[in-house]
C-alpha positions as CSV (number, residue, x, y, z in Angstrom):
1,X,-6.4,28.3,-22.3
2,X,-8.9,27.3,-25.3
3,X,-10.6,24.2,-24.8
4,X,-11.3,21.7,-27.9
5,X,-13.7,19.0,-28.3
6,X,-12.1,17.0,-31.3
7,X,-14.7,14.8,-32.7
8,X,-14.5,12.0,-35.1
9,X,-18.0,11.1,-37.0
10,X,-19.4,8.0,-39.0
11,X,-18.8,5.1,-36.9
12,X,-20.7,2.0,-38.6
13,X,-20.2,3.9,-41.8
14,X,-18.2,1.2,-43.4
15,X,-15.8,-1.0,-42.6
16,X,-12.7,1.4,-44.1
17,X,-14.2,4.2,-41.9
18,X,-14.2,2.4,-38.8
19,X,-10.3,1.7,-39.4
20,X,-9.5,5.5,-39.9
21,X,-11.4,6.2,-36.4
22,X,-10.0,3.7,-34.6
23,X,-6.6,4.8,-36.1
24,X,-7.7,8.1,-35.7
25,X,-8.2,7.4,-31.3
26,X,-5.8,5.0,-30.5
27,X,-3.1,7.0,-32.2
28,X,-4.4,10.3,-32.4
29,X,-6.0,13.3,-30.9
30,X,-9.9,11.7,-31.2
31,X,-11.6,11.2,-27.7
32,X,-15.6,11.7,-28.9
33,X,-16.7,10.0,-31.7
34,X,-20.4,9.3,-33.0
35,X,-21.7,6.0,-33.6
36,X,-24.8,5.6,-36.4
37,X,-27.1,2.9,-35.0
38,X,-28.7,1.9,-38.0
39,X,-25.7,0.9,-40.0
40,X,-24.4,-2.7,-40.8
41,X,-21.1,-2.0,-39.4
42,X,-22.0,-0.2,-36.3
43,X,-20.8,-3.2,-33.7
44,X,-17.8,-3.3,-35.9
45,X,-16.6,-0.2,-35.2
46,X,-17.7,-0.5,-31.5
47,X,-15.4,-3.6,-31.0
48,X,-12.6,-1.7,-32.5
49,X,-12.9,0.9,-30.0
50,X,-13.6,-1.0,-27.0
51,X,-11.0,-0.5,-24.8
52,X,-10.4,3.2,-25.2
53,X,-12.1,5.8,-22.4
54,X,-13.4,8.2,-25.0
55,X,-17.2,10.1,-25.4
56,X,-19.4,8.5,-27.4
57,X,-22.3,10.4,-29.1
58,X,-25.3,9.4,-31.0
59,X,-24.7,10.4,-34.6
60,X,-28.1,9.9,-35.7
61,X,-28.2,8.8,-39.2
62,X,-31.5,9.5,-41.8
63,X,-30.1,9.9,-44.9
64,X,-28.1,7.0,-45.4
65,X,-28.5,3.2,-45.2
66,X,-32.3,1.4,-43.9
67,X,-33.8,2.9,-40.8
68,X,-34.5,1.3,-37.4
69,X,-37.9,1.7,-37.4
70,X,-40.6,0.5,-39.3
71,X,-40.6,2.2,-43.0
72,X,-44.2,1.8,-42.9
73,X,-44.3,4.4,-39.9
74,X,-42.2,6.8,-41.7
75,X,-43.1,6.8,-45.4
76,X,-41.9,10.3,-45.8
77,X,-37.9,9.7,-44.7
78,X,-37.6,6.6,-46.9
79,X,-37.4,5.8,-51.0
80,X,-39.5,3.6,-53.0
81,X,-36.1,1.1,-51.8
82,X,-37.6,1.3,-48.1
83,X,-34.0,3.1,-47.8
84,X,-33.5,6.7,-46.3
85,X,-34.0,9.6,-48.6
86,X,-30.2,11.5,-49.8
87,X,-28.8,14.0,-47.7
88,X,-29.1,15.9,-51.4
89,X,-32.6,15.4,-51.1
90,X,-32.7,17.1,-47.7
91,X,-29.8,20.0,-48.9
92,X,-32.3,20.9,-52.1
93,X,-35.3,21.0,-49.8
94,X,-33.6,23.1,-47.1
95,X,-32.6,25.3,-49.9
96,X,-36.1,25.8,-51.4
97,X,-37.4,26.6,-47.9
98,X,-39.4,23.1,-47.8
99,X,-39.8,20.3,-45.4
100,X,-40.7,17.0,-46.6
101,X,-39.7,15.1,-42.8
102,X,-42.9,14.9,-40.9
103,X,-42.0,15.6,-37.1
104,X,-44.1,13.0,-35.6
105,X,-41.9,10.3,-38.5
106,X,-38.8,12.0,-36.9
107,X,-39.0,11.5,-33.7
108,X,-40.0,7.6,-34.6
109,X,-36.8,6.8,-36.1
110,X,-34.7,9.4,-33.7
111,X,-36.2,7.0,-31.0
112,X,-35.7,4.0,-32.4
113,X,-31.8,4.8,-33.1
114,X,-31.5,5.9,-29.4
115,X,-32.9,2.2,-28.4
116,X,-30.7,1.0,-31.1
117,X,-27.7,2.7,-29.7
118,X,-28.0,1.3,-26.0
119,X,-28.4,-2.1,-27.4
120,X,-25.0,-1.9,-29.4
121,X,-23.1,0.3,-26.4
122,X,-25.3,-0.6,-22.9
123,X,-25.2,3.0,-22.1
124,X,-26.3,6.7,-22.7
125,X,-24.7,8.2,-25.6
126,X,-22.6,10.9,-24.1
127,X,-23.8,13.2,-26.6
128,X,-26.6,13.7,-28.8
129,X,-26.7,15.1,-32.5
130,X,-27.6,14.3,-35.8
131,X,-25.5,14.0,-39.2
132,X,-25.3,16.3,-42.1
133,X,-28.8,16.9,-42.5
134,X,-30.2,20.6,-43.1
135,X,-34.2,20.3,-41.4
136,X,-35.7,22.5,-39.2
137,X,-38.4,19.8,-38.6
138,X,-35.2,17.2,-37.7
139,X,-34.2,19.6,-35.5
140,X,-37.4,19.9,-33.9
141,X,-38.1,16.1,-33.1
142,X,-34.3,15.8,-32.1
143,X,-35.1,18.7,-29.1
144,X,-38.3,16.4,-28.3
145,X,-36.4,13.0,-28.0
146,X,-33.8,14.6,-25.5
147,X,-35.8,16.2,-23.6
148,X,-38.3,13.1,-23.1
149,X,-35.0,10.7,-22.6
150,X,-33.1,13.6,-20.7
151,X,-30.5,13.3,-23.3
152,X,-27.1,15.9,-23.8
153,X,-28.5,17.4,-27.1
154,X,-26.2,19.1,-29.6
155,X,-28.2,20.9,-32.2
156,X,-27.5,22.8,-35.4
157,X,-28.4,26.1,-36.0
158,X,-30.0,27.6,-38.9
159,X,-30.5,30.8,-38.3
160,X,-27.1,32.5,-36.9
161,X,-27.5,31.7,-33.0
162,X,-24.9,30.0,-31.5
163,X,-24.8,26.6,-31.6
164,X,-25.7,24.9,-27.6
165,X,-24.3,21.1,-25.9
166,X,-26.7,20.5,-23.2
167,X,-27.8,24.1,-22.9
168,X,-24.4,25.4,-23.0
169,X,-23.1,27.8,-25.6
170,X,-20.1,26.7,-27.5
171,X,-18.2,27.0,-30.9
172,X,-18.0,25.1,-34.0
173,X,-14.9,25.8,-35.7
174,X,-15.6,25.7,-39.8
175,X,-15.4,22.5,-41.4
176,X,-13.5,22.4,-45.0
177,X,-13.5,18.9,-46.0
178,X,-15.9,19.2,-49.2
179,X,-13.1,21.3,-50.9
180,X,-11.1,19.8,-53.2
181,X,-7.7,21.5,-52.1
182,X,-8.7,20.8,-49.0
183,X,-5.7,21.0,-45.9
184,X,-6.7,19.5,-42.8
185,X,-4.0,21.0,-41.3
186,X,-4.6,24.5,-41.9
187,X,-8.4,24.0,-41.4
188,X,-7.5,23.2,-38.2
189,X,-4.8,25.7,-37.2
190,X,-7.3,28.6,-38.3
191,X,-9.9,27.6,-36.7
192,X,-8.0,27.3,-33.1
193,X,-6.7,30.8,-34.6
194,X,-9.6,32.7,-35.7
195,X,-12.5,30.9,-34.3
196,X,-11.9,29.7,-30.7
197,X,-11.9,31.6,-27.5
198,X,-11.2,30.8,-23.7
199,X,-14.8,32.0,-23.1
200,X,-16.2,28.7,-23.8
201,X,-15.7,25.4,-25.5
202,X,-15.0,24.8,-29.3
203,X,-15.8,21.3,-31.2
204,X,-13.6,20.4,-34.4
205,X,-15.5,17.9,-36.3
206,X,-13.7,15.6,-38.3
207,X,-14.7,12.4,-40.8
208,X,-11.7,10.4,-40.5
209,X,-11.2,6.9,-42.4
210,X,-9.9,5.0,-45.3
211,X,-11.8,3.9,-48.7
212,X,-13.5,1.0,-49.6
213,X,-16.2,0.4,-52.2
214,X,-19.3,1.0,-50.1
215,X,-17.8,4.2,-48.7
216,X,-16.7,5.0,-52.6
217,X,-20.5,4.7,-54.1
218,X,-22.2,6.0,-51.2
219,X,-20.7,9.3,-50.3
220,X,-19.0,12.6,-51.7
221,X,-16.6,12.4,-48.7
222,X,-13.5,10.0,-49.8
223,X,-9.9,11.1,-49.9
224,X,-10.7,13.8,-47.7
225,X,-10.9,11.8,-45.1
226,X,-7.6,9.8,-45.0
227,X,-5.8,13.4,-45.0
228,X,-7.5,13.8,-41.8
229,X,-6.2,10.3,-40.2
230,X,-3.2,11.4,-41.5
231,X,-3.1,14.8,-39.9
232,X,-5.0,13.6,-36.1
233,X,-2.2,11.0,-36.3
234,X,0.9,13.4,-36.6
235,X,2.9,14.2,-33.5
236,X,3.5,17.5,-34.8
237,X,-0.5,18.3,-34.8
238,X,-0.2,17.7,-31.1
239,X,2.7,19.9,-30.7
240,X,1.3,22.8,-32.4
241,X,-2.1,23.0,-30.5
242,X,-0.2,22.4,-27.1
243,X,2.0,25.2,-28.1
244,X,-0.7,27.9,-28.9
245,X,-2.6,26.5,-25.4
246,X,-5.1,24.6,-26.8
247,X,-6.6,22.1,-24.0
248,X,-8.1,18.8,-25.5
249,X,-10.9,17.6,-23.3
250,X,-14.1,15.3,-24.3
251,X,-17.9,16.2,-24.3
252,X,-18.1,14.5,-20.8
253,X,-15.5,17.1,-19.1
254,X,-18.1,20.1,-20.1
């Protein structure tokens, strides 16, 4: 039997998204879902999911929104606005072969979310991972922060190893949403089909919610992620992964 992690992202994004995440767990197949600390609607989202047992991670947020630390400690993650620099910014760096995120900055803010995080929740994040960013030196000062905190990291790879939760290997299955034709249904089904294994754990990470203006004029991500309320939401979704003997468990069961 294959065992799948299906995650939902982007809590505190805006309000919209929190609604397609709660949908998304309370009637869907979502049972880990990040939280970003340092977002306006973070508690929002929280009280929506209170009373649901699911795993909930750290989505640690640096390219979106005003950081929880003091911009004047990390000038080099922030705008002239005293906001986070684009996830463009990082994307064109990363594809240059530059770093502009100074380590030491990093691992300021990473720690000042983590605080942030048990103030909102009053607990550990059950897992521990960063959001669509491409830096090596992120990387780096997320690997110091859970290791000082004893924290269950889940880091990006860069360079063709496989990807590790708390120093176990497992799989991410491919993530389509940025296409245009874009089916969350058959993303999913071929990733259970091509991509998972019983040798170890796979994670599906999804971005489900609904549209509203700040979500509209603040990322690239929009329709995209209603199809995917709409397809963690459908019976027949659950059907189809219990009939190919997919297993649906949470960060906490591995």
């Amino acid at each position: 039997m294959k065992k799948l992690i299906i995650r939902a992202d982007d809590i505190g994004y805006s309000e919209a998204v929190n609604y397609g995440i709660y949908k998304s767990v309370k009637d869907g197949l979502v049972r880990s879902a990040g939280l970003m600390p340092n977002m306006p609607y973070a508690r929002h989202g929280l009280d929506l999911l209170k009373d649901f047992d699911i795993a909930l991670g750290q989505h640690t947020n640096v390219c979106l929104g005003k950081p929880c630390a003091d911009p004047k400690l990390i000038p080099s993650m922030i705008n002239e606005n005293g906001e986070f620099r684009s996830s463009g910014e990082y994307r064109e760096a990363f594809r240059k072969g530059e770093e502009f995120v100074s380590v030491e900055e990093a691992v300021i803010e990473i720690e000042a979310q983590y605080e942030k995080f048990k103030e909102l929740t009053g607990r550990e994040p059950d897992y521990f991972e960063a959001h669509a960013v491409m830096s090596l030196n992120l990387n780096r000062a997320l690997e110091i922060v859970a290791e000082k905190y004893h924290l269950p990291l889940q880091l990006l790879r860069f360079d063709g190893r496989p990807t590790e939760f708390d120093g176990k290997q497992i799989r991410i299955l491919p993530m389509g949403s940025m296409s245009p034709d874009y089916d969350a249904y058959q993303c999913l089904k071929d990733g259970v089909l091509n991509v998972a294994k019983e040798d170890m754990p796979s994670v599906a990470v999804f971005h489900p919610g609904y549209l509203d203006d700040y979500l509209l004029n603040h990322s690239s991500l929009t329709v995209n992620r209603t199809k995917e309320v709409a397809m963690l939401c459908d019976p027949a979704m659950k059907t189809w992964l219990e009939e190919h003997d997919v297993e649906l468990v949470d960060y906490r069961d591995i």
